[in-house]
C-alpha positions as CSV (number, residue, x, y, z in Angstrom):
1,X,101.3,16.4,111.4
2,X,98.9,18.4,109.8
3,X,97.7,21.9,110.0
4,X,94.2,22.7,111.5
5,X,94.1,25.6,109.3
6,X,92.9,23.3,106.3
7,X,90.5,21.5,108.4
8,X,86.7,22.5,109.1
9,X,85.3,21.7,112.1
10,X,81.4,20.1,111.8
11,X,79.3,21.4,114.7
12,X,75.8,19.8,115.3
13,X,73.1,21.9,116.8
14,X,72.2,20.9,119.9
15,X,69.0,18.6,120.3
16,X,67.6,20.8,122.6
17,X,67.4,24.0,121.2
18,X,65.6,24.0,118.1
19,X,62.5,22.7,120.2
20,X,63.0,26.2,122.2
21,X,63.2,28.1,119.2
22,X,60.0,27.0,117.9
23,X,58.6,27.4,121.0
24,X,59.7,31.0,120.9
25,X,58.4,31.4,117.6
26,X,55.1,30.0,118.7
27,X,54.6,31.6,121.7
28,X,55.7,34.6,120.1
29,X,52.9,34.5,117.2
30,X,49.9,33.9,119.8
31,X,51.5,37.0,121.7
32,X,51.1,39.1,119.0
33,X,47.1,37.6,117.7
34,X,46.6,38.3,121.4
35,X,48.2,41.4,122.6
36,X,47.7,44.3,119.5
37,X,49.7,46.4,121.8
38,X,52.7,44.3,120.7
39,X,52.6,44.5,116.8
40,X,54.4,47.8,116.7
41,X,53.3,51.5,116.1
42,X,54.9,54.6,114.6
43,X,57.2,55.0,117.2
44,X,58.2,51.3,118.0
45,X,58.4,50.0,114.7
46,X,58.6,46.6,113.9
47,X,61.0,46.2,116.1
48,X,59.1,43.6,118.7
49,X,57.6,41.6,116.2
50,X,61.0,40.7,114.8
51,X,62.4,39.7,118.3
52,X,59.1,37.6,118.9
53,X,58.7,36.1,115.5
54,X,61.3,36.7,112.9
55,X,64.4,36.3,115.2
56,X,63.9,32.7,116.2
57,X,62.9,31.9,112.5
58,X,65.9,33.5,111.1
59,X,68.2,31.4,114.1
60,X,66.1,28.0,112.9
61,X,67.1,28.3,109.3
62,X,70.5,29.4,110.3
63,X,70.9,25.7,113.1
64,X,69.2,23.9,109.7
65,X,70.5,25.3,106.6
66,X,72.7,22.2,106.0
67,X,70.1,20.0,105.9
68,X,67.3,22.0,103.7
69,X,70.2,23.5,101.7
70,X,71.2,19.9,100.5
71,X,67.4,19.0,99.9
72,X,67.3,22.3,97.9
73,X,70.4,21.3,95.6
74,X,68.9,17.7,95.0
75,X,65.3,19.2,94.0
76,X,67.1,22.1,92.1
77,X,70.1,20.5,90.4
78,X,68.3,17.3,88.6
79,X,66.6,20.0,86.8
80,X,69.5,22.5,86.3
81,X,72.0,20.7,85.5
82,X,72.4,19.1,81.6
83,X,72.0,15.8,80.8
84,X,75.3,13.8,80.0
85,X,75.0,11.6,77.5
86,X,78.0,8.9,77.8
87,X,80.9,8.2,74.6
88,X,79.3,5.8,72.5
C-alpha cells in the first residue's frame, strides 16, 4: 500500500469560475473609468482598486499558472538552455 504523503493531488479549476473572475475584473475596470470616486484618495488608498481589479487578476494567474508557466519554460528554455551536441 502506499503512502499518500508522497503523492500530489492535481486539482483542476473549475470551468465556471474563471469566466467570473474576468467578469469581476471587467466589471471592476468600467467601475473605476466610471465612478472617480472609486479610484482611492489619501485616506482610502488603493485599497478598492485592488479588490476591483488587481484581486481577481492576481486569483486568474494563480487558477492558470500551470498552463502559462509551462508555455513560459518552452519559450524560455530553447533559448537558455545549451545546445548538446551528441558523442561522435
Amino acid at each position: 500500500m502506499e503512502s499518500p504523503i508522497g503523492q500530489r493531488t492535481v486539482r483542476n479549476v473549475a470551468p465556471g469560475l474563471l469566466p467570473w473572475l474576468l467578469l469581476w475584473a471587467l466589471a471592476g475596470t468600467l467601475a473605476l473609468c466610471l465612478l472617480p470616486g472609486l479610484r482611492g484618495n489619501a485616506l482610502s488608498g488603493f485599497s478598492l482598486p485592488f479588490w476591483l481589479i488587481g484581486a481577481p487578476l492576481l486569483d486568474i494567474a494563480w487558477l492558470t499558472r500551470k498552463r502559462w508557466l509551462a508555455a513560459l519554460r518552452k519559450r524560455i528554455g530553447s533559448r537558455v538552455s545549451p545546445r548538446r551536441r551528441g558523442i561522435r
